[in-house]
C-alpha positions as CSV (number, residue, x, y, z in Angstrom):
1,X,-16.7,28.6,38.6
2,X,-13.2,28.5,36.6
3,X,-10.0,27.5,38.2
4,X,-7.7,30.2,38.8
5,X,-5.0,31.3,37.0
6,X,-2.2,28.8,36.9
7,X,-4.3,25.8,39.1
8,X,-4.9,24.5,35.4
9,X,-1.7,24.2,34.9
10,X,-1.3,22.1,38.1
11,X,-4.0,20.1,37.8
12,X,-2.7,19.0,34.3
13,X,0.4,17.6,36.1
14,X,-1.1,16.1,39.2
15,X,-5.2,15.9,39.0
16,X,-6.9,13.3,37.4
17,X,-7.6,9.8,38.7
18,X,-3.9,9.4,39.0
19,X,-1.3,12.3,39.5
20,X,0.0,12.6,35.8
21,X,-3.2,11.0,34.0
22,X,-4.3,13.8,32.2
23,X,-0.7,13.8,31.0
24,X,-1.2,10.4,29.7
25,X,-4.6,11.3,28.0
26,X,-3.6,14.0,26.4
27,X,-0.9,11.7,24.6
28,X,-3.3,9.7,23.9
29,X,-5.2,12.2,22.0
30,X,-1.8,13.5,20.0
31,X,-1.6,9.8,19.0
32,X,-4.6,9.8,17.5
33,X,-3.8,13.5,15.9
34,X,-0.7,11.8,14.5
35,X,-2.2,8.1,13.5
36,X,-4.8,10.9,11.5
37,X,-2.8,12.9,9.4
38,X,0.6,11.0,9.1
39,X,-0.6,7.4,8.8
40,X,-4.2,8.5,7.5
41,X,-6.0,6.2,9.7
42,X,-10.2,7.3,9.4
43,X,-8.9,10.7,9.3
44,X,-12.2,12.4,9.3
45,X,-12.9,10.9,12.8
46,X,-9.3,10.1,14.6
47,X,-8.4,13.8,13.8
48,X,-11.5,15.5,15.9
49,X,-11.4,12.7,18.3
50,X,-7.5,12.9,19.3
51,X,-7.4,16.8,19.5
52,X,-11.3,17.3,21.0
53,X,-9.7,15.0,23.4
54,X,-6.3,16.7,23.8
55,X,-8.5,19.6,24.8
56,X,-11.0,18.4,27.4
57,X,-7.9,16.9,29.5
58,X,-6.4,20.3,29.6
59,X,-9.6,21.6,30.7
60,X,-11.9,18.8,31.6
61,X,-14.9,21.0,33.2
62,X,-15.8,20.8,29.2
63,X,-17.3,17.6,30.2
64,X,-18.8,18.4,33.3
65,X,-22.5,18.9,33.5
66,X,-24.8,19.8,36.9
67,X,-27.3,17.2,38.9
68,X,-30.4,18.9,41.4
69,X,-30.3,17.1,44.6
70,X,-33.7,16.6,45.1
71,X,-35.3,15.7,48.9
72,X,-36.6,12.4,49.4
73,X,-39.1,13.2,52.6
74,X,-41.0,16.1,54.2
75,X,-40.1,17.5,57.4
76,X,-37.2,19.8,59.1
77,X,-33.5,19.8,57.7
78,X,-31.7,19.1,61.0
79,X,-28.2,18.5,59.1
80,X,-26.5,20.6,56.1
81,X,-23.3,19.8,55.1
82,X,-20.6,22.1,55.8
83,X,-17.7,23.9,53.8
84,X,-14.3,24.0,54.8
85,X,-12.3,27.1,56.0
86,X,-11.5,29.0,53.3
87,X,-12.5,26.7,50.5
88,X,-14.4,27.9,47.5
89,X,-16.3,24.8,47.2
90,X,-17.1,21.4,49.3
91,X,-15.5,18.4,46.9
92,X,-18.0,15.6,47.7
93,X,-17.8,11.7,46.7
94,X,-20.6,9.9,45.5
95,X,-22.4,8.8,48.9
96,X,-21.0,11.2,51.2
97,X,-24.0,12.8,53.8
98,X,-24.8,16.1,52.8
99,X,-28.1,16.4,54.2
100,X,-30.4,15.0,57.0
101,X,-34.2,15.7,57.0
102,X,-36.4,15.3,60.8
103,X,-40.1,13.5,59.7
104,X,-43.3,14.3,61.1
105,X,-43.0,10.9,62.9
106,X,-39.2,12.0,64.0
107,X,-37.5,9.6,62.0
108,X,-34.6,10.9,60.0
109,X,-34.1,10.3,56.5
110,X,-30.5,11.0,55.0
111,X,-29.5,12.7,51.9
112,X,-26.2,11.6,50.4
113,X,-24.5,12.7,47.2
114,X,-25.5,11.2,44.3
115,X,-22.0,11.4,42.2
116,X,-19.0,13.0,42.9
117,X,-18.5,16.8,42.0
118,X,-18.3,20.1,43.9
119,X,-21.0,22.0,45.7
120,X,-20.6,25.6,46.1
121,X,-22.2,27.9,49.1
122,X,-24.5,29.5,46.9
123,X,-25.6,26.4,45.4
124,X,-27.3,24.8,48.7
125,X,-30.5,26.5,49.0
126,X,-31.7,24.9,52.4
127,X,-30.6,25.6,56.3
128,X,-31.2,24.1,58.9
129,X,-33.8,24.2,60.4
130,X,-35.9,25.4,57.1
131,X,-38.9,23.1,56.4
132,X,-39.2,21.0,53.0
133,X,-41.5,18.8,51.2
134,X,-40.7,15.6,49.0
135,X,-38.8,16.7,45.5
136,X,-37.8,20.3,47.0
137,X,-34.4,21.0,45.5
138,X,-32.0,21.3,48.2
139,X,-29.0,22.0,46.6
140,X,-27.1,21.8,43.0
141,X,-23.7,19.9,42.5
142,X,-21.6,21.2,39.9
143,X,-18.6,19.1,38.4
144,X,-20.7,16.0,37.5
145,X,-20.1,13.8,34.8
146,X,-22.8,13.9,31.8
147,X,-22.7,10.3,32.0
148,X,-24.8,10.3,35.6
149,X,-28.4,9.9,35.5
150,X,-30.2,12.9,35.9
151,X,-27.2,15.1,35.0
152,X,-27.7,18.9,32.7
153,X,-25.2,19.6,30.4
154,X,-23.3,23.1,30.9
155,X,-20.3,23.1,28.8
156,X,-19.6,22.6,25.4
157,X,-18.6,18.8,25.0
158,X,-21.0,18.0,27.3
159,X,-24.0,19.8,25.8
160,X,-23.3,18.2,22.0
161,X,-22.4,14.4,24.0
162,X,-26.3,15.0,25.4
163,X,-27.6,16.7,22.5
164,X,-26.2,14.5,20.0
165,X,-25.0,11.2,21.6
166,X,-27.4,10.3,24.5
167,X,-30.6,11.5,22.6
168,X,-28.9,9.0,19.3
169,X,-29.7,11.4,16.8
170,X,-26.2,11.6,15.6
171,X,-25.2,8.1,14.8
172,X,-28.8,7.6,13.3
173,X,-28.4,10.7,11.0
174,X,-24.9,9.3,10.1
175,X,-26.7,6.2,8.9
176,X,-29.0,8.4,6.7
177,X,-25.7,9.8,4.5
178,X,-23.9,6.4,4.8
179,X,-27.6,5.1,3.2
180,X,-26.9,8.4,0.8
181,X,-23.4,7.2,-0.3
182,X,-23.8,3.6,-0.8
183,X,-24.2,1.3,-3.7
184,X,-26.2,-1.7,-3.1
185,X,-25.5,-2.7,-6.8
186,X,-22.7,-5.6,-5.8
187,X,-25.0,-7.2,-3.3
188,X,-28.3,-7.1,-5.6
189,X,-26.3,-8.8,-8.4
190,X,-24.9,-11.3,-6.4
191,X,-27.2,-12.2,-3.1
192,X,-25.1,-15.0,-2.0
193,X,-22.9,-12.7,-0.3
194,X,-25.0,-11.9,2.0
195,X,-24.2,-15.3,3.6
196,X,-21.0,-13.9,4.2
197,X,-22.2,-10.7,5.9
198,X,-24.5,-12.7,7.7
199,X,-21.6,-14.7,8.9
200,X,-18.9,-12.3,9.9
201,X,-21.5,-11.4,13.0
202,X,-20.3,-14.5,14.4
203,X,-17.4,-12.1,16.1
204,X,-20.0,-10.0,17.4
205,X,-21.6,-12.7,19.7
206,X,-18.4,-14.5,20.3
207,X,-17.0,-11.4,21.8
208,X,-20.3,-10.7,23.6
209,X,-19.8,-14.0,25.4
210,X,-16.1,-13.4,26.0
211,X,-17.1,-10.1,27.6
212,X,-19.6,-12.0,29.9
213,X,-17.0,-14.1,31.1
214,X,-14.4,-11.2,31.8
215,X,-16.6,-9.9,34.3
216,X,-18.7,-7.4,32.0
217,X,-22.4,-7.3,32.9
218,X,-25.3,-7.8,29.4
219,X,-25.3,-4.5,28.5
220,X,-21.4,-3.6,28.7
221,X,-20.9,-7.3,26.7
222,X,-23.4,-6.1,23.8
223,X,-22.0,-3.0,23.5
224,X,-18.5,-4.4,23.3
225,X,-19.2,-7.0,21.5
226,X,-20.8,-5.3,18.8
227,X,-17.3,-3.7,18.0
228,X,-17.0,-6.7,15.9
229,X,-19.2,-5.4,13.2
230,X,-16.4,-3.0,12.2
231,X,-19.4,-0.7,12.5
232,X,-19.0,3.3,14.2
233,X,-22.0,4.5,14.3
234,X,-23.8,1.4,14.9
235,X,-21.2,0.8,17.9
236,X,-22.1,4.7,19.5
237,X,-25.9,3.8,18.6
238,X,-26.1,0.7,20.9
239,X,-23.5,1.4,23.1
240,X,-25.7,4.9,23.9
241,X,-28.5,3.0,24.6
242,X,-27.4,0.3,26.4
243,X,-24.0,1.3,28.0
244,X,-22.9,5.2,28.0
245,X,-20.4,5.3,30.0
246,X,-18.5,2.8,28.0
247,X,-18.8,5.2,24.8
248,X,-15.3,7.1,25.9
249,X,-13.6,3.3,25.2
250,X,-16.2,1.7,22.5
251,X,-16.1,4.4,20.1
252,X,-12.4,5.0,19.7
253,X,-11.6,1.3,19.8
254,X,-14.6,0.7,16.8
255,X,-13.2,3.6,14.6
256,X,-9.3,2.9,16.1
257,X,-9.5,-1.0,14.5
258,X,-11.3,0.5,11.4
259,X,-8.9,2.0,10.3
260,X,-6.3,-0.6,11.3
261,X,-8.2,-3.0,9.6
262,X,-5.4,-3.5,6.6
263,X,-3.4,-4.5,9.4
264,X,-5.2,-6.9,11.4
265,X,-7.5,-8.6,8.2
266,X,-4.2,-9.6,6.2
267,X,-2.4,-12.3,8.7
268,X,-5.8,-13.8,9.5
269,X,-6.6,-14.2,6.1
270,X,-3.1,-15.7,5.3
271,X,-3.7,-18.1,8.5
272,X,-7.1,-20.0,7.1
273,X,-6.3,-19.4,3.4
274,X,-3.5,-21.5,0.9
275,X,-1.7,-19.8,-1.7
276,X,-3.9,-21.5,-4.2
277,X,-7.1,-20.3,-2.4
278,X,-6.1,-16.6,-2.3
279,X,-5.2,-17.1,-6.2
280,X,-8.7,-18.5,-7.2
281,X,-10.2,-16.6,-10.3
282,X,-13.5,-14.8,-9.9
283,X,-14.9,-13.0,-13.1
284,X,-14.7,-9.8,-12.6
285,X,-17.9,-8.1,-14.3
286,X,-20.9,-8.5,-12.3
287,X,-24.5,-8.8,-13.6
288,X,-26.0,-4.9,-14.9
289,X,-28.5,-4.3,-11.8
290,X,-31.8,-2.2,-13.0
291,X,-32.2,0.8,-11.7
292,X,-35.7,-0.7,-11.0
293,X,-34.5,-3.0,-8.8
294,X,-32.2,-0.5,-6.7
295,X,-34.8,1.2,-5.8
296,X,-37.2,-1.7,-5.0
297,X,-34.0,-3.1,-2.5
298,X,-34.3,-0.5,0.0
299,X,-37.8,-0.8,0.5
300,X,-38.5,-4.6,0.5
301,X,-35.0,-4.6,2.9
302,X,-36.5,-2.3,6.0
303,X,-39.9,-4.1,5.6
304,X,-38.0,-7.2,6.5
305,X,-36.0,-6.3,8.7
306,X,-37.9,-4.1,10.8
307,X,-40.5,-7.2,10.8
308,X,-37.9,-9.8,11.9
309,X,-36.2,-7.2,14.0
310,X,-37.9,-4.6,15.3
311,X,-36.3,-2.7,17.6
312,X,-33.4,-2.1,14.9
313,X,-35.9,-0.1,12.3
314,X,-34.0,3.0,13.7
315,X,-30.6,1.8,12.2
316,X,-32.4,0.6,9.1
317,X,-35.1,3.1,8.8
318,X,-32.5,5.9,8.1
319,X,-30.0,3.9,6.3
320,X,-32.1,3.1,3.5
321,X,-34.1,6.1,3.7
322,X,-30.7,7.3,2.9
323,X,-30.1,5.3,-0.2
324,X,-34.1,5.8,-1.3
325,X,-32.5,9.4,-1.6
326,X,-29.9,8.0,-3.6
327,X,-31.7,6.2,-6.0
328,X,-34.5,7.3,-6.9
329,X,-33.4,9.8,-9.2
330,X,-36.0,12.8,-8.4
331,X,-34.0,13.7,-4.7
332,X,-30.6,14.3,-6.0
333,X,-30.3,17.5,-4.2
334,X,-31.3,15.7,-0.9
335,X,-28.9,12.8,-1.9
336,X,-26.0,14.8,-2.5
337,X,-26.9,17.4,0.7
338,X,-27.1,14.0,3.0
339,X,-23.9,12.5,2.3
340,X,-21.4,15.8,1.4
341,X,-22.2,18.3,3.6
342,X,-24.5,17.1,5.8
343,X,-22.5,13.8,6.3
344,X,-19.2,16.7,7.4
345,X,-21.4,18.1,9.6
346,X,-22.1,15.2,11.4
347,X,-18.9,13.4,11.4
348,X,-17.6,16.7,13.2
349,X,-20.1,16.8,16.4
350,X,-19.4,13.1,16.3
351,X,-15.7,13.3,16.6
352,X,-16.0,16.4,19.3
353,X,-18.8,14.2,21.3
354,X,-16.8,11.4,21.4
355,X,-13.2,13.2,21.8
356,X,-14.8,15.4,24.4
357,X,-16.0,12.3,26.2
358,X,-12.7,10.9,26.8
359,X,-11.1,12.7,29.6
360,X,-9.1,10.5,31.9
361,X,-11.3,9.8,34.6
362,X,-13.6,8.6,31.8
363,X,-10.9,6.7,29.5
364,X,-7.9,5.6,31.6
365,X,-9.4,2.4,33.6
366,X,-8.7,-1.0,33.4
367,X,-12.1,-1.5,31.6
368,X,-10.9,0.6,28.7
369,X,-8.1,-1.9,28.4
370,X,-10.2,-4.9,28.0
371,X,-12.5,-3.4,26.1
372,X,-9.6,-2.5,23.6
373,X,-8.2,-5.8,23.9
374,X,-11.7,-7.6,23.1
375,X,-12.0,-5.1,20.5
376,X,-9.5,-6.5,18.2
377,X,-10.8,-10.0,18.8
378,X,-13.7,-9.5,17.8
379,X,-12.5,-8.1,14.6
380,X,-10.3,-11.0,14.2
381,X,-12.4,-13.4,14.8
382,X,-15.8,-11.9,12.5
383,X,-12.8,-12.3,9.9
384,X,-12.0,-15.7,10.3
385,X,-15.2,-16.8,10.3
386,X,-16.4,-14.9,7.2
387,X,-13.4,-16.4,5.6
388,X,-14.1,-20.2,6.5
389,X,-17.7,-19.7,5.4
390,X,-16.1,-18.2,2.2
391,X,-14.4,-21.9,1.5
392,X,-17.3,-23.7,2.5
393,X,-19.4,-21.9,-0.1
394,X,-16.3,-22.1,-3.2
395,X,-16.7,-25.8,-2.2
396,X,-20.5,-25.9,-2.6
397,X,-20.8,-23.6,-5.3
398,X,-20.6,-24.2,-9.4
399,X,-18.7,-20.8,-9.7
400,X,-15.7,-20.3,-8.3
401,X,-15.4,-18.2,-5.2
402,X,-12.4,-16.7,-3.7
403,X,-12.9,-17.2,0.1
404,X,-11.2,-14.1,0.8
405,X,-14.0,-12.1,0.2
406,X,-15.5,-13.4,3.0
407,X,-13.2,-11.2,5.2
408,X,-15.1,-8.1,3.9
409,X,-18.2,-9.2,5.6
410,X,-17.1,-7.1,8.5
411,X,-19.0,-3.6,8.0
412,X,-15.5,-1.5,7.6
413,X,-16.6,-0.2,4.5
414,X,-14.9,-0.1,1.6
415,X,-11.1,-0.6,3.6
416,X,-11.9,-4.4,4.1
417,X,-12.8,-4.4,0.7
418,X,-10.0,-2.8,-0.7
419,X,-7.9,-5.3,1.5
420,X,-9.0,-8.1,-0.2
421,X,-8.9,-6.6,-3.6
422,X,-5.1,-5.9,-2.6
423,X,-4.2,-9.4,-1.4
424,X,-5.8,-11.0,-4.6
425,X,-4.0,-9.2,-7.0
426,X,-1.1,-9.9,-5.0
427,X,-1.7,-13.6,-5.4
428,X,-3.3,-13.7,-9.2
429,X,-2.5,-10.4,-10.4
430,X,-5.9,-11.3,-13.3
431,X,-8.1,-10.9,-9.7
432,X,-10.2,-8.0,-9.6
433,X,-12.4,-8.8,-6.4
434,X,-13.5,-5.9,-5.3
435,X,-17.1,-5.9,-6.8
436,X,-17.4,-9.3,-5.3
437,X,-16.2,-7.6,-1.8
438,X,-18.4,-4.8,-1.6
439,X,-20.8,-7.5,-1.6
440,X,-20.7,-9.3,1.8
441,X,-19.0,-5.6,2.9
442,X,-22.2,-4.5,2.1
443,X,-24.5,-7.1,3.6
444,X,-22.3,-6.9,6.8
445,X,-23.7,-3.3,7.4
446,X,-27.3,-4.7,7.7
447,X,-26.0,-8.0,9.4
448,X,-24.8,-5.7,12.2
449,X,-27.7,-3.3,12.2
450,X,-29.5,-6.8,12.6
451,X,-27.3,-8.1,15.3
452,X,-28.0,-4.0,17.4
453,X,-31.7,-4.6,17.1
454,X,-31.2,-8.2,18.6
455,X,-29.6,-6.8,21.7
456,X,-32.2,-4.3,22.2
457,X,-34.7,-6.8,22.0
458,X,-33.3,-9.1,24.4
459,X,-31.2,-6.9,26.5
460,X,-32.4,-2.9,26.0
C-alpha cells in the first residue's frame, strides 16, 4: 500500500520521529554526496551511502519489511483489534493489544504487537469468534523495520540490507577482493611491524570500555568499539552479528573517519611526537620478498589465526583466500575479477545497504551521536598508542625507526599510510616511509580481524 499522491510530500516535512527529521536526514545524506565528490572523502562508499540515503527518507517504505503475528495458545479469538472510521490502515505501536485468545481452561492469553507498523483489513485473517491453534498466523503487519526479529524484506533496500548485510555475505566477500588487492610484501620483509598493528587495537578495547560506561550494553560496546580498527567491512561484519540495529550509525561513522583520517591522524601525531622524532631517517628500500614466501604468508597466517581465534576464520578465511588469488600466479583471472569488478559490485550493494538503512527513525537518536562521538576516539586514541609503541621500539631497536609509522597501524588502508609518508617528508624531505607504513597498515587489518573474532568468542 503506497501513500497517495502528495501525502509524500507531507510526510517529508512533518513525519519522522520528529516533525522535520526526514528533512534533517536527507541533508545528511547530501553531506555525504558533497564530502564524496567535492572533498573526495572514500568516494566509492560516501557517494552511494549519502544519496541511497537521500532516497529512503523521501520514501522510507524502501526500508520497511513485513512480520507474521503468529498465535501463542489454542482456543477461541474473543478480541480483534479494530480499524478506525475511514482509515486505510490501523497504525499500531510495539505492545499495543491486537488480539485476545479464550483457552480451553477459559483463561485468556493476549496478543500484542510485536513492533510498530501498520496493519491493514485484509491483512488480519482471524474474527472473532474463529477457533485457532498455537503458531496460526493471525494477521500480517506491514511497515516494520528489517531490523526486527522475525521481519521479511519487501522493498528494495530492505531485501539487499537482508540479503546482503544480515546474512554477512557482503562484508566477507569484500574481504576476499581487499585479500585480492593487497601486498603483504612490506609486512613479510619487516615483521616487527606487526607490533605496531598489534598495538593500534588498543583503541578498539579502550573504546569498547568507554562505551560500557556510557550506558551501551556488550554487544552495542564491541560493535562501537571496533570502529577503532579504521576497518569497514570488519565494522558492518561484527556489528551485523552482534548489534544490527546499530549498523545505520557504525558503518557511516567507520567509513566517515576513514576518510577523515588525514585529518584527525596529523595533530595526534604532532602531540606525542618532537620535531626531531618525525625527522628520523629510515632507509627507504626494504628487503626483495620471494615470491615463495608471499605465497607461504597467507597460508601459515589463517592456520594461526583461525587456531588462536576461531570464531574470526570468516574475516580471515576470505581475506587471504583473497590474496592466495593474488599470488599464486596460476589465478590471475580470479585475482583480477575479485578486486576490479567484483570488488565494484560489492562496494555498490554495500553503499545502498547501508545508505538505505539510515532513514531517520533509524539514524537520528541520541545513540547515533555517541556512537559518532566514540567513533573518533577510538581512532584517536589506536593512533596514539601505535605511535608511543613506535618510540618505544626506535628506542629498543639497533635501526632507526620513525615512530610515526606507528600511526598507520590503524587498518585505514593505504590513507594512514600515505599520511605518514606526507608528514615525514614534511619534516626530512630524504623520508620515504611509506614501505615501512604499509607495514603495521598492513598488520592492523589482521589485528582487527583478530580483535572481531575475540568479541565473538566472548560476547557473540
Amino acid at each position: 500500500m503506497g501513500p497517495l499522491i502528495g501525502e509524500g510530500i507531507v510526510n517529508f516535512f512533518t513525519g519522522g520521529p520528529f516533525p522535520g527529521s526526514y528533512v534533517v536526514a536527507f541533508a545528511i545524506g547530501c553531506f555525504f554526496v558533497y564530502m564524496g565528490i567535492a572533498k573526495r572523502w572514500e568516494p566509492l562508499l560516501l557517494v552511494p551511502i549519502g544519496f541511497c540515503m537521500m532516497v529512503v527518507n523521501l520514501f522510507p517504505p524502501l526500508f520497511h519489511a513485513e512480520l507474521e503475528i503468529e498465535s501463542p495458545a489454542g482456543g477461541v479469538v474473543e478480541v480483534v483489534a479494530v480499524h478506525p472510521p475511514g482509515e486505510e490502515a490501523l497504525k499500531v505501536k510495539e505492545g499495543d493489544l491486537l488480539f485476545k485468545i479464550r483457552r480451553p481452561d477459559g483463561s485468556l492469553v493476549e496478543v500484542r504487537a510485536p513492533a510498530e507498523g501498520k496493519l491493514f483489513e485484509e491483512n488480519i485473517f482471524v474474527g472473532e469468534g474463529d477457533r485457532v491453534s498455537p503458531h496460526d498466523i493471525l494477521a500480517r503487519l506491514e511497515g516494520v523495520s528489517i531490523l526486527k526479529e522475525g521481519a521479511e524484506a519487501t522493498e528494495l533496500f530492505s531485501r539487499i540490507f537482508e540479503s546482503g548485510i544480515l546474512t554477512e555475505i557482503i562484508p566477507l566477500l569484500i574481504f576476499l577482493g581487499l585479500g585480492a588487492l593487497t601486498d603483504f610484501g612490506p609486512l613479510i620483509a619487516n615483521p616487527k611491524t606487526f607490533i605496531l598493528g598489534a598495538a593500534a587495537q588498543f583503541g578498539v578495547y579502550f573504546v569498547f570500555l568507554m562505551a560500557l560506561l556510557c550506558g551501551f550494553d556488550v554487544k552495542e560496546a564491541c560493535s562501537i568499539g571496533i570502529i577503532g580498527g579504521a576497518d569497514g567491512p570488519t565494522t558492518v561484519y561484527l556489528t551485523a552479528k552482534l548489534a544490527p540495529h546499530l549498523l545505520a550509525a557504525t558503518a557511516p561513522a567507520a567509513y566517515s573517519y576513514m576518510a577523515m583520517v588525514p585529518l584527525i591522524q596529523p595533530p595526534v601525531i604532532r602531540l606525542l611526537t618532537t620535531k626531531e622524532e618525525r625527522a628520523i631517517y629510515m632507509k627507504p628500500i626494504l628487503r626483495e620478498v620471494s615470491k615463495r614466501e608471499k605465497i607461504l604468508f597467507p597460508l601459515i597466517i589463517t592456520a594461526v589465526v583461525i587456531w588462536l581465534v576461531p570464531r574470526a576464520a570468516p574475516l580471515v578465511g576470505c581475506f587471504m583466500f583473497g590474496n592466495l588469488l593474488r599470488e599464486c600466479g596460476v589465478t590471475e583471472r580470479l585475482s583480477k575479477t575479485a578486486g576490479e569488478a567484483f570488488m565494484d559490485i560489492l562496494t555498490i550493494l554495500l553503499g545502498m545497504a547501508i545508505g538505505g538503512s539510515m532513514t531517520a527513525e533509524n539514524f537520528l537518536r541520541p545513540k547515533t551521536v555517541m556512537i559518532f562521538g566514540l567513533g573518533i576516539v577510538a581512532f584517536a586514541t589506536a593512533t596514539a598508542f601505535g605511535v608511543l609503541i613506535g618510540k618505544l621500539m626506535n628506542r629498543l631497536s639497533k635501526e632507526p625507526i620513525n615512530p610515526m609509522i606507528g600511526a598507520a597501524g590503524v587498518s585505514a588502508v593505504p590513507m594512514s599510510a600515505r599520511v605518514v609518508q606526507m608528514m615525514g617528508q614534511k619534516a626530512n624531505p630524504r623520508n620515504f616511509l611509506l614501505m615501512h607504513a604499509m607495514g603495521p597498515n598492513i598488520a592492523g587489518v589482521i589485528g582487527t580481524m583478530v580483535a572481531a573474532g575475540t568479541f565473538l568468542r566472548f560476547v557473540g
